[in-house]
C-alpha positions as a printed Julia matrix, in Angstrom:
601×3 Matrix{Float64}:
 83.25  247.44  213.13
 80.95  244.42  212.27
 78.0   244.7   209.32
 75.39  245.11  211.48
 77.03  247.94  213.23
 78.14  249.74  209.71
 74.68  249.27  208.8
 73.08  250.73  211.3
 75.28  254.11  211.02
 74.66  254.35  207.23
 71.32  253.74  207.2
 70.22  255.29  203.93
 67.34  253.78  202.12
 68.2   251.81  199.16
 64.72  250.37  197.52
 66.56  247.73  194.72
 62.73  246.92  193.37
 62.72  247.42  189.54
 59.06  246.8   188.66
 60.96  245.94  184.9
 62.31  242.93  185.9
 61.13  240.01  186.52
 60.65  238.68  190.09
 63.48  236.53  190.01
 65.81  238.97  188.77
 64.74  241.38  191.81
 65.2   238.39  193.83
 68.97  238.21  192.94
 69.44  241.52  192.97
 68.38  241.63  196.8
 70.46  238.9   197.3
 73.76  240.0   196.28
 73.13  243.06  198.33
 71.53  242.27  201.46
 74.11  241.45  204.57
 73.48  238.01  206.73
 71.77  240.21  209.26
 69.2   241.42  206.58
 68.46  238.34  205.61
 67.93  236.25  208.62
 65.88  239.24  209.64
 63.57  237.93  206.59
 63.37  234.39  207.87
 61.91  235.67  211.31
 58.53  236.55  212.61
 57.72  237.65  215.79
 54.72  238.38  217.57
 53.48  241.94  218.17
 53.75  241.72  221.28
 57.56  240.64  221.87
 59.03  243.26  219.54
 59.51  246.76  219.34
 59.35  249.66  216.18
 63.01  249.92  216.66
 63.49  246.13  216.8
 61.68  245.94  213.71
 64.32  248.43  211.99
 67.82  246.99  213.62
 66.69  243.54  213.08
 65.1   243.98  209.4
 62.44  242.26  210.6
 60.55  240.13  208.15
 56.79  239.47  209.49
 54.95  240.22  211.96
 52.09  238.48  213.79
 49.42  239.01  216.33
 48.39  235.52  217.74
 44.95  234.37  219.49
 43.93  237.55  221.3
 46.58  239.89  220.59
 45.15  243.12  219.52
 45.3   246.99  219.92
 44.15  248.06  223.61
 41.58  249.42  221.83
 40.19  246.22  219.34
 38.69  248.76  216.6
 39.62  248.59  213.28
 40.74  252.24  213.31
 43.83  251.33  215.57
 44.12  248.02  214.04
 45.37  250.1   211.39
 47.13  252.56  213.12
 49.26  249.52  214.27
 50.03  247.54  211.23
 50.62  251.14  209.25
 53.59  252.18  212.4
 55.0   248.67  211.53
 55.51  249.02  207.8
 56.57  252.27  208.1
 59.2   251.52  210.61
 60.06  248.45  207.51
 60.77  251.63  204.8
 62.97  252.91  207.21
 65.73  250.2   206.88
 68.53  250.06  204.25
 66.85  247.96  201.63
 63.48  249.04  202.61
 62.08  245.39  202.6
 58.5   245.77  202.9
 57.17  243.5   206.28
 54.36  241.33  206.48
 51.2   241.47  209.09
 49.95  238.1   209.59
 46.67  237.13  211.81
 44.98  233.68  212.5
 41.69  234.69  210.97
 40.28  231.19  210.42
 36.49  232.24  210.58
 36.31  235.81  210.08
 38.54  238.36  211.36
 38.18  236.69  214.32
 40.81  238.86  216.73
 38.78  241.86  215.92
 36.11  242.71  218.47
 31.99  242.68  217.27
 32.57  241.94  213.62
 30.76  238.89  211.66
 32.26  235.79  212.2
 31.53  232.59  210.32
 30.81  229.38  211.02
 33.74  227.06  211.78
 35.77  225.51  208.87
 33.27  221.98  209.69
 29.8   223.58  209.12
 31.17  224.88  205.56
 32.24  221.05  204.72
 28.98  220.2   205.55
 27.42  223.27  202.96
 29.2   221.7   200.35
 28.66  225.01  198.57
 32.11  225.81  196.74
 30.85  229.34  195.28
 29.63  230.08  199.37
 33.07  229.84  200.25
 34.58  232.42  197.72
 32.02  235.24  198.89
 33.21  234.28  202.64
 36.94  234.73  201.63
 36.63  237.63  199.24
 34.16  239.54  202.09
 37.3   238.23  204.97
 40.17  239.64  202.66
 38.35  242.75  202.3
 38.0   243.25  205.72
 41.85  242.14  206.51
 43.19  244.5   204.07
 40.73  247.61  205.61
 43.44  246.84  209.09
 46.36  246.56  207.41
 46.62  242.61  207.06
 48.47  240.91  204.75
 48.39  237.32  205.43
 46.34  235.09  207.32
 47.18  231.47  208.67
 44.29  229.8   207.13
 42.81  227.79  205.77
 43.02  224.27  207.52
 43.55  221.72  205.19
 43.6   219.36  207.83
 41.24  216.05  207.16
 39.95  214.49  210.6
 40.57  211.1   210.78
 39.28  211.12  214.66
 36.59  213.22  216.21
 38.2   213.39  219.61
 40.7   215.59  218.35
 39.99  219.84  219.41
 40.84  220.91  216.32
 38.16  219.01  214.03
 35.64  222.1   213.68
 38.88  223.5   212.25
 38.48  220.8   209.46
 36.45  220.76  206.31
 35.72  217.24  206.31
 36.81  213.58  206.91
 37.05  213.37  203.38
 40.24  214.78  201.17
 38.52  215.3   198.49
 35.89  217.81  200.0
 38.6   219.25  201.94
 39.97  219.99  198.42
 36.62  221.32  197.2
 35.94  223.98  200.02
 40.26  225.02  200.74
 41.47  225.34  197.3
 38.59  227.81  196.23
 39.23  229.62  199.37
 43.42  229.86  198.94
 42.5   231.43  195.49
 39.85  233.83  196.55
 41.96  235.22  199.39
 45.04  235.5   196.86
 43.21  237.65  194.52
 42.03  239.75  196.83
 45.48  240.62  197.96
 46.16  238.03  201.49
 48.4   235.71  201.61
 46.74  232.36  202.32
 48.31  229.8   204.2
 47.66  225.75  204.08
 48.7   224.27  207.3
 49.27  221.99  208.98
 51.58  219.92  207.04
 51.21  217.29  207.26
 48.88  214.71  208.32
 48.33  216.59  211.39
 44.29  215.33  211.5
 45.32  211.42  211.04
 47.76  211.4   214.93
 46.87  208.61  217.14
 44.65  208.58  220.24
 47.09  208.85  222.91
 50.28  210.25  221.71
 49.37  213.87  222.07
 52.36  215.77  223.12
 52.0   218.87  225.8
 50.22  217.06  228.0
 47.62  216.56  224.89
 45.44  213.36  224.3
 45.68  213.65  220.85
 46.88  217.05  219.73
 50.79  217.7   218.75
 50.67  213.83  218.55
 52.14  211.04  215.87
 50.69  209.79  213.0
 51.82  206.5   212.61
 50.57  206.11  208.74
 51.93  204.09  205.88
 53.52  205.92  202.7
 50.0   205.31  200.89
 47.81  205.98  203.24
 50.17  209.64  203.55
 50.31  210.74  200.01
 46.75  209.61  199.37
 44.19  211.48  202.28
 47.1   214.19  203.23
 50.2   215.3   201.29
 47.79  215.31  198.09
 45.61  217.95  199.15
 48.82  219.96  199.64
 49.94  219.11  195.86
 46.54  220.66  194.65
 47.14  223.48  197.19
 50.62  223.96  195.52
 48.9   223.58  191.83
 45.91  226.43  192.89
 49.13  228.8   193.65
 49.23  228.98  197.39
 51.9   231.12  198.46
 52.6   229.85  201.95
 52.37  226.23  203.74
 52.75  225.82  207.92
 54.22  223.27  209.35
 52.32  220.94  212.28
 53.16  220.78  215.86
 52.81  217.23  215.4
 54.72  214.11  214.14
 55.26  211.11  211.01
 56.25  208.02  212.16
 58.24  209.4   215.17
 59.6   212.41  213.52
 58.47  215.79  214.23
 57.55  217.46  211.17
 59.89  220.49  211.94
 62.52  218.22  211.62
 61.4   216.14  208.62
 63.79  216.92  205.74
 62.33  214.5   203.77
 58.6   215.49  203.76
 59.6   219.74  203.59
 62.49  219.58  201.86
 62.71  216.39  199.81
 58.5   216.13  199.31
 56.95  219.68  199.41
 59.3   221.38  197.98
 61.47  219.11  195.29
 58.62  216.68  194.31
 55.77  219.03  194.65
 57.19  222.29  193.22
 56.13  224.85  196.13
 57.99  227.81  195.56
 56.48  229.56  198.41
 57.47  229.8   201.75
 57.35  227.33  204.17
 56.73  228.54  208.02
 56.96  227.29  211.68
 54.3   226.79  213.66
 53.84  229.33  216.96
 57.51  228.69  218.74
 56.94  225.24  217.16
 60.75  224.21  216.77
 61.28  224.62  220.44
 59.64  221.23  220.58
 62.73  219.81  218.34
 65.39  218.05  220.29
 68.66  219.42  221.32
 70.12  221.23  224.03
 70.03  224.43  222.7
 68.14  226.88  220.77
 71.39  227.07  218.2
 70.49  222.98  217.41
 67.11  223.26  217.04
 67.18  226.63  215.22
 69.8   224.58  212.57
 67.51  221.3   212.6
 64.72  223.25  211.31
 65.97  225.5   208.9
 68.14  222.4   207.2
 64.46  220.6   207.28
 63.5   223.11  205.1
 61.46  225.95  207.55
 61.88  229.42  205.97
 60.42  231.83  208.54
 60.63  230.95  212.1
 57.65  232.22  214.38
 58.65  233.41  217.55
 57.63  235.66  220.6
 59.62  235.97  223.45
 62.96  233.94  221.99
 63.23  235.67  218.56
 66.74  237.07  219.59
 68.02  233.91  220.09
 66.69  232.22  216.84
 68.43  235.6   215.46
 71.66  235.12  217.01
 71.43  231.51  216.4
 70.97  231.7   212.61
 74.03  234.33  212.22
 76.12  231.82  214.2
 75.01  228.99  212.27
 75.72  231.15  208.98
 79.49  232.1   210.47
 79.88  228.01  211.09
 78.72  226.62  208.35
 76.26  224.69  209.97
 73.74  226.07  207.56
 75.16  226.81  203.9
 74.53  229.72  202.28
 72.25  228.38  199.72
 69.62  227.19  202.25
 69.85  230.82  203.83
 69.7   232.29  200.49
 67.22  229.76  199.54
 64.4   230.59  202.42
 64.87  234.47  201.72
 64.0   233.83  198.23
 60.87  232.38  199.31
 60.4   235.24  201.13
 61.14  237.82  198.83
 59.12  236.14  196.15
 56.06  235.77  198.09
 56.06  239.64  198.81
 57.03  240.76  195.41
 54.42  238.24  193.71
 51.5   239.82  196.33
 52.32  243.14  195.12
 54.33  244.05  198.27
 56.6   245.84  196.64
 54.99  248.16  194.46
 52.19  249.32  197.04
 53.91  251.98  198.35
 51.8   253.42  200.38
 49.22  251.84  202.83
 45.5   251.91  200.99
 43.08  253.76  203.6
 40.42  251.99  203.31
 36.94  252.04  205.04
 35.36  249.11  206.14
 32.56  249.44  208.38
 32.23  246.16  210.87
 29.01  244.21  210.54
 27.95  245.7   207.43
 24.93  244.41  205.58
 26.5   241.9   203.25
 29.05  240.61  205.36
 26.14  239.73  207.81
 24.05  238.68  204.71
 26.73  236.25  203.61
 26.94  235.01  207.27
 23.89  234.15  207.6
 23.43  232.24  204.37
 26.86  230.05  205.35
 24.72  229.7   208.49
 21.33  228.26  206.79
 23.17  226.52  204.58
 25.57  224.28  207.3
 22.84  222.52  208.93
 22.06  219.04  208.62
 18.54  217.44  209.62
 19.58  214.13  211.04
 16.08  213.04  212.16
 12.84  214.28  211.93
 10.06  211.84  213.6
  6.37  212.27  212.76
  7.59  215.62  210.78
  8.31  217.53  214.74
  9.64  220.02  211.51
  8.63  222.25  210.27
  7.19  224.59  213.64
  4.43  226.74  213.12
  5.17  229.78  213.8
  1.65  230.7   215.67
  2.35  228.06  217.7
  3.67  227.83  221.57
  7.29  226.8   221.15
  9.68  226.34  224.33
 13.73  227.49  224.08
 15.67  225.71  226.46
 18.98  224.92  227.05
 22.53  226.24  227.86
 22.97  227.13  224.1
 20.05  228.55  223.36
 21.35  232.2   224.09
 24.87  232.83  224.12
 27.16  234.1   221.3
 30.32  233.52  222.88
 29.25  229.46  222.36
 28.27  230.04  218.93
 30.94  231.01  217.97
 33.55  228.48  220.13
 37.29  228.84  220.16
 39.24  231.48  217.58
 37.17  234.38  218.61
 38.32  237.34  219.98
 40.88  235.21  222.03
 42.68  232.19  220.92
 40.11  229.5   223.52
 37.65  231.89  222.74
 35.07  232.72  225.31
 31.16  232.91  226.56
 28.27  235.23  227.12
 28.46  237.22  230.65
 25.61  238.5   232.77
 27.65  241.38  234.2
 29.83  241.93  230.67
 27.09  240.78  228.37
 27.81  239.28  224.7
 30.78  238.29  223.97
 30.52  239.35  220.54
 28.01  241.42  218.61
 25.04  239.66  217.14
 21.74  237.27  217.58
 21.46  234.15  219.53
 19.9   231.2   218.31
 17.01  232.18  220.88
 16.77  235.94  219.28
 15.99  234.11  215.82
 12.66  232.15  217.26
 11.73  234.88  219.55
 11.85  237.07  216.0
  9.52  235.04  214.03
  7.43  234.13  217.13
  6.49  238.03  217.58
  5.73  238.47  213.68
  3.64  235.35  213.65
  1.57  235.43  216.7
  3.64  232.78  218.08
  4.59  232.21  221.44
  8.06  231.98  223.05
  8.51  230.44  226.11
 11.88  230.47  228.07
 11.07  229.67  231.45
 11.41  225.77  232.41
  8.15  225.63  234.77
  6.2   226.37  232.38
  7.0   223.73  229.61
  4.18  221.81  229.59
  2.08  224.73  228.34
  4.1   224.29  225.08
  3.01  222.99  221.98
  7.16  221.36  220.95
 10.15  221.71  222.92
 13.76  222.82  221.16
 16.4   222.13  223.82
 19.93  223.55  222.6
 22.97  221.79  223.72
 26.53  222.59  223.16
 30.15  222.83  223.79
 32.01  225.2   225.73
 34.09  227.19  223.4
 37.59  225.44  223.34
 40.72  225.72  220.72
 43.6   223.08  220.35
 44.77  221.07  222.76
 42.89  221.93  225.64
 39.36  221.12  223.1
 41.15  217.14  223.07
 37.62  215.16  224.79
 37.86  211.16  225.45
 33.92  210.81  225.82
 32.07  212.85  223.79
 29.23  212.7   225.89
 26.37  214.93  226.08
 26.93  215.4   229.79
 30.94  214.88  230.52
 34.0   216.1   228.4
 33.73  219.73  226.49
 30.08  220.24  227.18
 28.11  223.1   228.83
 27.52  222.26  232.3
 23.63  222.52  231.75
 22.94  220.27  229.11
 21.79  217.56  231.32
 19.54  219.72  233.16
 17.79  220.96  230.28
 17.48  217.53  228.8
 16.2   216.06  232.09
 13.39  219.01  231.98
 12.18  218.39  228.79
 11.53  214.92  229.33
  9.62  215.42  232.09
  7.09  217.7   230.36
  6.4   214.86  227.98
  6.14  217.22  224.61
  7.29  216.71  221.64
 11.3   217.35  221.81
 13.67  218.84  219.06
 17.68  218.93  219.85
 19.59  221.73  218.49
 23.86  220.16  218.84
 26.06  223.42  218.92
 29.53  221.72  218.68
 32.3   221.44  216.8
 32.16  217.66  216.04
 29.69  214.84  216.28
 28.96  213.66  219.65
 27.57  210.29  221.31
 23.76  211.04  221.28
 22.74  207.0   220.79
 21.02  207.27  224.57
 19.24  209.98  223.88
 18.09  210.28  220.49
 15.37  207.78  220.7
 13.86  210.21  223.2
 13.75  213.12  220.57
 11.57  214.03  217.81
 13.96  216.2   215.99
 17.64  216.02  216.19
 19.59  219.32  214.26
 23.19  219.53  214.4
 24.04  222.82  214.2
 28.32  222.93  214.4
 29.14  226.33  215.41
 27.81  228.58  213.63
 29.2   231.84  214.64
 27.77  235.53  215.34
 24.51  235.31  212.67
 22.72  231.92  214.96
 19.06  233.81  214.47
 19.23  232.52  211.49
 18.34  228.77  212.32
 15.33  229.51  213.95
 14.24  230.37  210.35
 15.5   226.71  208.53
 13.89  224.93  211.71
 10.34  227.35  210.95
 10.6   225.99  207.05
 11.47  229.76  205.53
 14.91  227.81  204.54
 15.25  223.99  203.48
 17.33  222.25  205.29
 20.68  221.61  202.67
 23.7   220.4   204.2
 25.1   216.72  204.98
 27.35  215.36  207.45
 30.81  215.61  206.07
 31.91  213.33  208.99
 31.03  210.37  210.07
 28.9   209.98  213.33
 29.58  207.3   215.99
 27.18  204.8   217.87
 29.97  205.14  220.75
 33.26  205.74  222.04
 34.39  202.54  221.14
 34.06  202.86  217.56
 36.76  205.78  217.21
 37.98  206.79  214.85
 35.99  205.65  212.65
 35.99  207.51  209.01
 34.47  206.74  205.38
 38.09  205.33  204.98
 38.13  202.84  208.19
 34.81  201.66  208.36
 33.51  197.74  207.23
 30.11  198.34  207.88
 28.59  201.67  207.51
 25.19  200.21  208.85
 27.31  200.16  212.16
 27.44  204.21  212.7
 24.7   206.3   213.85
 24.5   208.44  210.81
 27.01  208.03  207.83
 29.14  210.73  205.83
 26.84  212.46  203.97
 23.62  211.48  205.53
 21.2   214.76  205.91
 17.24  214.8   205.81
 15.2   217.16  204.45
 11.81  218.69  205.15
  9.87  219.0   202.36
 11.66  215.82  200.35
């Protein structure tokens, strides 16, 4: 009879945990107890859907996910709990009674969860600059995590875009490392004290790849970031130092390459860099099935070519049996030594005993009602507060509000595109006619036609009858989009990830000859240098999530306008990338880093 199979017939709980010691003395003592099986189950996490209860209690199952758009049937936070409770009870069932973690990608918000408030993308905060904005946003977040029975979340990007073409920039703060700094590292620490794991990814460099050498099929995404050492430690690995320093407790590796080596295979930058140089003494995770992309023939090679880079917890869906059977090979070879196995479970047990894992017992019911009044109140302050005024001719701004105002554009009214990618599903997804809003809360277009109707002002929504208007706003955007398939050579208004009737609505507004103001709903700059000579007011908005009513009332002057650009924006195509760091000339760019106007300035 093997130890799995003894195991499994004396299956009495044994909970080691003495809340006396210290954590590394529970640490050993879990160590010279658990079997391989037990602790290989520790280094894997699978997603919710791929797994079973009883998987979870033959396989000792560390962690548990739910990935883009993985949720309950019914997405309410009553069975989001239900779920994550049947999984952690099914964890004190097993001989050690290890607790398991439930992890979620909630990156703006709890953004799988159906109707609740989501924030504005990780790009629209850089551009806030507001530091003590960010803590309210994570404490309200973990809050709301916890109420469903989450324990981690894979956020925040700490990611610094180096090239606007790339789908993931919304995800980033900023251009600039040291603002990416200022907005993550309060956020880590908010989210810690409030009891969720945080997670920095994606390590490393994953913003700076080159146009081109996306992998998947990608243009840039999953690419290789051919860098110099400097140029590396400086603008990337040194945000993840100050990450370390600020006490994250987990770090995810990037799809994505160094100099030709896939970062699930670097030794040198997890093992040798993050973890000897740096001092993390957290874990260090995959990416979603991300050493699949390693080479080798088999799932046994790449499975040992991660975990000797330094991975700790593997995430897998449908092949977490074989990374399972893979590591208890490698252990029975030798082609990973004990002390790396017991080296990653460590990391793992530490993680959970330093979050309290251990003690908490029981699963806290608590209440948390969806859209309540502050989460929406902090919401729409992160919304106000993210956008930047990049020209303002003959003072188009501020609108009165008795006045006859047109709303035009594919933007103008539709959630789903306020929002963009990360919400509700992993591409995210747009307003219906037959299925209505894709998520709970007010349009851009519900904000003006607000103050309109308490002001005597007029709203007007149908394109025949612009002329009678006093000022145009025409809102453009982006169709939502997520990595990879967000990748866009052109950036045009017209071509690439753009609503299909942007250049409609453009082409009416010029030929009612009124004055024009352009509302940008994107997640990144894009090439406007044709255009903008034919507007009076240019407002990029980024994507600003459920609470958009609220930038009717910055544009109507009950708000100053506050942020700045925390990336740089482009004349044309030709100039990319173009950052702060790569630019001779800043004179050259349509709008520099940190250019923002105000109104009443």
């Amino acid at each position: 009879m093997n130890t799995s199979d003894y195991i499994q017939q004396n299956q009495e709980t044994n909970v080691l945990y003495d809340s006396s010691k210290t954590v590394e003395e529970n640490i050993q003592l879990y160590l010279n107890e658990m079997t391989p099986e037990e602790k290989v189950g520790q280094m894997l996490q699978v997603e919710r859907r791929a797994i079973s209860i009883e998987d979870i209690k033959k396989y000792y199952i560390g962690s548990i996910f739910a990935a883009g758009g993985s949720t309950p049937d019914e997405n309410t936070m009553n069975e989001w709990s239900k779920m994550t409770k049947n999984y952690k009870e099914a964890a004190k069932e097993t001989r050690l009674a290890i607790p398991i973690l439930f992890a979620v990608d909630a990156v703006h918000g709890n953004n799988n969860m159906k109707d609740t408030v989501i924030y504005p993308h990780n790009i629209g905060l850089g551009a806030s600059r507001d530091a003590e904005l960010i803590k309210r946003i994570a404490e309200d977040n973990a809050k709301e995590l916890a109420a469903a029975g989450v324990d981690w979340t894979f956020s925040p990007t700490v990611a610094v875009s180096n090239d606007i073409r790339w789908g993931r920039t919304y995800e980033c703060y900023s251009e600039n490392s040291d603002l990416v700094s200022i907005m993550a590292l309060p956020y880590i620490t908010t989210l810690q004290a409030n009891g969720i794991i945080a997670c920095a990814k994606h390590y490393v460099a994953d913003g700076a790849v080159q146009f081109g050498t996306g992998d998947n099929g990608y243009l840039l995404d999953q690419g290789d970031a051919k860098i110099t050492h400097k140029e590396l430690h400086d603008y990337y690995i040194s945000i993840y130092n100050e990450a370390v320093n600020a006490g994250v407790k987990s770090i995810m590796v990037s799809y994505s390459s160094v100099n030709g080596i896939k970062n699930h295979a670097n030794r040198n930058l997890i093992q040798n860099v993050l973890k000897n140089d740096i001092g993390f003494k957290g874990l260090v995770i995959s990416d979603y099935n991300g050493i699949h992309q390693l080479n080798g023939d088999s799932m046994y090679q790449k499975v040992v070519e991660a975990v000797n880079a330094g991975i700790d917890v593997l995430m897998e869906d449908t092949s977490w049996k074989e990374c399972q059977e893979a590591l208890i090979k490698a252990i029975e070879n030798k082609d990973i030594s004990e002390d790396r196995i017991n080296d990653a479970v460590s990391r793992v047990l530490r993680v959970k005993m330093e979050m309290g894992k251990f003690e908490n017992t029981e699963a806290k019911e608590t209440e948390f009602i969806l859209r309540n009044y502050k989460s929406k109140q902090i919401a729409e302050e992160a919304v106000r507060k993210s956008l930047v005024l990049l020209k303002n001719k003959n003072k188009v701004l501020p609108l009165d509000k008795n006045k006859k105002v047109a709303v035009i554009g594919p933007a103008a009214d539709n959630i789903g595109v306020q929002c963009g990618g990360w919400t509700k599903t992993w591409q995210g997804g747009q307003d219906d006619t037959i299925k209505g809003r894709w998520m709970s809360g007010t349009t851009i277009l519900d904000g003006f036609k607000e103050i309109a109707s308490k002001n005597g002002g007029t709203i007007i929504t149908e394109t025949e009858k612009l002329k009678d208007a006093d000022v145009i706003v025409v809102v453009l955007g982006e169709y939502p989009y997520a990595e990879g398939k967000g990748d866009d050579d052109s950036l045009s208004l017209i071509r690439g990830t753009v609503l299909e009737g942007n250049e409609t609505a453009l082409k009416e507004a010029y030929a009612a000859k009124k004055p024009i103001v352009v509302i940008l709903v994107s997640g990144r700059p894009r090439i406007v240098t044709d255009d903008i000579n034919k507007w009076d007011g240019f407002v990029e908005a980024w994507l600003p999530g459920t609470e958009g009513g609220e930038i009717a009332k910055v544009l109507y002057d009950e708000y100053e306008f506050e942020a700045r650009l925390p990336v740089t924006w482009p004349k044309d195509s030709s100039q990319l990338p173009i950052t702060l760091n790569n630019q001779s000339n800043e004179s050259n760019v349509l709008f520099p880093y940190g250019y923002g106007l105000n109104i009443k300035k």
